[in-house]
N, C-alpha and C positions, 0 to 999 in steps of 0.2 A: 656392065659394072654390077656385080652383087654385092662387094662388101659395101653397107654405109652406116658410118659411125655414127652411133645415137647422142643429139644432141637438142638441147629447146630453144628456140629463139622467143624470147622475150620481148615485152614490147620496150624495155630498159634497152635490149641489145640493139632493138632495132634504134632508140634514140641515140643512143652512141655511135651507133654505123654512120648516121646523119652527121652528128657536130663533127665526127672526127673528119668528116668526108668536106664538110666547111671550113674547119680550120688547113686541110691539107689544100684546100683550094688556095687561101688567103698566103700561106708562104708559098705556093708554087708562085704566085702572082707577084709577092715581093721578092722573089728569086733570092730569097737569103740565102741558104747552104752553096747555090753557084756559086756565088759573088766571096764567098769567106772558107776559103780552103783554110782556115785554120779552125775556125768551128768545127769544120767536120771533122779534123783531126782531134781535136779534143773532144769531140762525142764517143769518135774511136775509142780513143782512151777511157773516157768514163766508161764507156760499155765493157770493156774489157776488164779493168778494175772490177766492176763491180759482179760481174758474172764466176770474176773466179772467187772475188768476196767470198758468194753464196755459197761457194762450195769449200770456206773454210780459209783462202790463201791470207794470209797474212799482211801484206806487205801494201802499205799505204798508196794513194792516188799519185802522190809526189815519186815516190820510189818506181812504182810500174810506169809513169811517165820518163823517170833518170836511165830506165831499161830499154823504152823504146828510142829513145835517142840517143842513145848508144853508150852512155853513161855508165860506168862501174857501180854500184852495192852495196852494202851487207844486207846477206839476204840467207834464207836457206836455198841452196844449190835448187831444189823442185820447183820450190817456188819460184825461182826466176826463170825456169826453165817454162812453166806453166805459162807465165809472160810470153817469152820469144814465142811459143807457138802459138798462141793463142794470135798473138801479131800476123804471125806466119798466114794462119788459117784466114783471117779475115782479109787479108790481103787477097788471097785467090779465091775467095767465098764469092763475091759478085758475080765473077767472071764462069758461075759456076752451075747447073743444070740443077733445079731444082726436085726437080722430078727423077731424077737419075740416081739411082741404088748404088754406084760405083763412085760418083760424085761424094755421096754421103758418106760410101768407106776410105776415100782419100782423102775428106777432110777430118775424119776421126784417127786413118793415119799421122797426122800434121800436127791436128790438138797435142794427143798423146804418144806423141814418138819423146822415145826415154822415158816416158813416165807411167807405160803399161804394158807386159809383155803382152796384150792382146789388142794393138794398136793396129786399127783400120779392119777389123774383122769383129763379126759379130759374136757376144756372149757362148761359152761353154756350159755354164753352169748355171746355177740359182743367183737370182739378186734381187734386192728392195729397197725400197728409198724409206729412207730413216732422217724423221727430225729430232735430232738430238738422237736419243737414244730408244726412242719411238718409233716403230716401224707405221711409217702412213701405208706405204703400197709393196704388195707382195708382187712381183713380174712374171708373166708366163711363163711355162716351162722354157729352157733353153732353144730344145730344136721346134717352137713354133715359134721361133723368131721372125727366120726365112721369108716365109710363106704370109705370117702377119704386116710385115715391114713391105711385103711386095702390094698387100691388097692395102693399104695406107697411101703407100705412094700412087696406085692406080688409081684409087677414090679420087688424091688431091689433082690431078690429071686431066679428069674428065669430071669432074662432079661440077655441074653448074652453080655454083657457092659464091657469096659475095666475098672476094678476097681476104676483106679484115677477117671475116668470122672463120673463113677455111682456113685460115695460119692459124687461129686462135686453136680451133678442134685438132688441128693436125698436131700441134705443141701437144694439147694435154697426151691423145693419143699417142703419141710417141715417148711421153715419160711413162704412158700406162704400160709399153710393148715392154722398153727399157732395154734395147735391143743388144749395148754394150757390158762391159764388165764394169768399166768408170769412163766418165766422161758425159751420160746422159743428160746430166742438165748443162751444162755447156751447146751439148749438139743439137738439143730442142731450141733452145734458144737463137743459137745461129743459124737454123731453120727457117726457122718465121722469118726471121730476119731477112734471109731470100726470099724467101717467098712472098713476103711484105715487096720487099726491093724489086722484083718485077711484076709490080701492078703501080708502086710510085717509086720511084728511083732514092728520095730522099730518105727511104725507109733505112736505106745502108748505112746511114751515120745517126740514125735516131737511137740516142740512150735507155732505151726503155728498162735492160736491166737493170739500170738504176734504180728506176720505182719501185718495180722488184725486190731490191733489196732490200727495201725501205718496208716493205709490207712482207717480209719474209715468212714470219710466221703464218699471216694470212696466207699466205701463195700455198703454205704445204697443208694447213686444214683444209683450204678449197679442193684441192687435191684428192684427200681423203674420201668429201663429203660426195667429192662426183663417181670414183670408187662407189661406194656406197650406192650410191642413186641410178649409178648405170649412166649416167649422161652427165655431160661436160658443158652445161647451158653455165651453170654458175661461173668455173672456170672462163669462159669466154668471156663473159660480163668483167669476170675479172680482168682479163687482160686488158679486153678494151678501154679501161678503165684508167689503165694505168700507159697504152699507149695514148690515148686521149692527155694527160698530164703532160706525156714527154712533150706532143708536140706545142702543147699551151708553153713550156718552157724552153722550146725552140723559138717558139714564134715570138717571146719576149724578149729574148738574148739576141736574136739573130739580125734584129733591125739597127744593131749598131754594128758599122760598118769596121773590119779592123783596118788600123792604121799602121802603116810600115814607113821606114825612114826613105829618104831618097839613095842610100847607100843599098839598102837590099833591094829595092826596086831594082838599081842599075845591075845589081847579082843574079837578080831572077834572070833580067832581061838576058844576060850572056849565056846564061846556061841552057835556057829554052829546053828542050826536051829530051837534052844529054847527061854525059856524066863527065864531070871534069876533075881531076888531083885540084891538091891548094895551088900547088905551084903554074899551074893549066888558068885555072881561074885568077890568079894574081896578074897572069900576063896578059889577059882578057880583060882584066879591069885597069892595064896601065898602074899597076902597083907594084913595090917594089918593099915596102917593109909590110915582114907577115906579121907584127904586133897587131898594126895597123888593120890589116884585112880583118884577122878574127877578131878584134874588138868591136869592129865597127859593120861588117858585113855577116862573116859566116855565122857568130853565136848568134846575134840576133835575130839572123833568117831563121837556125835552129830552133831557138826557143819558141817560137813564134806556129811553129811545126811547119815551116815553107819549103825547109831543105832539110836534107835528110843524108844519112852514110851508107854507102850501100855495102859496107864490112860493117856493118853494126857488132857484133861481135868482137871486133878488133879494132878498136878504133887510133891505134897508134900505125896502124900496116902499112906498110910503104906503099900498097897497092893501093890504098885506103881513094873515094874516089865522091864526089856530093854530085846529087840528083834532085829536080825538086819533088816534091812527097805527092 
């Protein structure tokens, strides 16, 4: 391995690597995220909201939740679209090889399918990330994309690195490469986020773009300044900083347990691990007025994020069919 991206470890980083590494102890051990499939799902969602926040989308926490549950709109047509994929993408993100160059251009595929002629393949031309109207970071030339993106990925590979900190270096380094046309800060982020997610599994629904966003401004001076310095110590510190927060606000929210009625308990139980129409599940539950069902079983389990459509796009379709999420 020759390339290795320069960066400082601090003795700040290294106390960070510690608490974060006690607090992921303390929810592993209260098994919160297993136990509350709907936490995760609304981590989901705040992650998603707020990622494409950062990049300008418009459209409130309520609205990108009315999208992912299959709910109609008003919206600008991108913006909702940014939604559905962004959904899309995180759905098969887990399931997904972090290390893998091909992985990265099907999910940049996915991100930005309709909303970039240069979706799932890497940059042509010049590009820079601009706050506001401020350019922080100039991007290397186009065609040492390639070749940069390959010796990144082989660093995070093989490089004997403490987990938190090599997603941390690997994020900035990857906004530094800036490999796409659009979509970079999306695809750094859902990065880490793998790459977080196979070293502790509950990384996968951890909000951190949240914090993110919250420190926006800071996120792109830090940026700048590691530019600048040639090393990505500060950046790191930053992140861990703010994934340190998320989990503090995991581990507070997560020790209440949610509560569901005994009407959607008996819906989860019928459905187990399939897909059933209304009219499939009504007969399943011994029911015969469908007021009845959706007021008292299907919305509830929906809102709740238990169950889900799997035409979300259509959600009047004959073929129309619920799953649990």
């Amino acid at each position: 391995m020759d390339y290795i991206p320069p960066y400082t470890i601090t003795d700040k980083t290294v106390n960070l690597v510690s608490k974060i590494t006690e607090i992921i102890t303390h929810i592993t051990i209260a098994d919160n995220m297993d136990s509350n499939p709907r936490l995760r799902r609304d981590n989901r969602i705040r992650t998603i909201h707020a990622s494409l926040a950062i990049e300008n989308n418009s459209l409130s926490l309520d609205q990108v939740t009315d999208i992912i549950n299959g709910r109609r709109i008003l919206g600008a047509p991108d913006e909702i679209c940014e939604v559905k994929n962004a959904f899309e993408a995180y759905n098969i993100l887990l399931k997904m090889n972090p290390f893998s160059i091909n992985a990265l251009l099907q999910a940049h595929r996915i991100l930005m399918n309709d909303l970039s002629k240069e979706s799932g393949i890497f940059r042509n031309g010049g590009v820079g990330i601009f706050a506001g109207d401020h350019l922080v970071h100039m991007a290397p030339p186009a065609n040492h994309v390639p070749h940069l993106i390959q010796d990144l990925f082989s660093w995070a590979k093989e490089a004997e690195v403490h987990p938190l900190i090599k997603s941390c270096v690997f994020h900035y380094e990857f906004e530094f490469i800036h490999p796409f046309a659009d979509g970079n800060g999306r695809m750094g982020r859902m990065w880490q986020t793998l790459l977080l997610y196979k070293w502790k599994p509950l990384f996968g629904w951890l909000p951190i773009e949240t914090l993110i966003r919250e420190r926006q401004d800071e996120y792109y001076k830090v940026l700048g300044e590691c530019d600048h310095r040639a090393d990505s110590g500060q950046f790191v510190e930053f992140l861990l900083e703010a994934i340190y927060d998320a989990l503090q606000d995991v581990s507070n929210t997560g020790q209440v347990t949610d509560q569901v009625t005994e009407q959607v308990e008996r819906l989860l139980n019928v459905i187990g691990d399939n897909a059933y129409s209304t009219k499939e599940l009504m007969e399943l539950l011994g029911l015969k007025h469908r007021q009845t069902f959706r007021d008292n079983y299907l919305l509830p389990a929906m809102e709740k994020g238990l169950i889900e459509m799997t035409i979300p796009d259509k959600p009047n379709s004959s073929k129309q069919k619920y799953k649990k999420t």
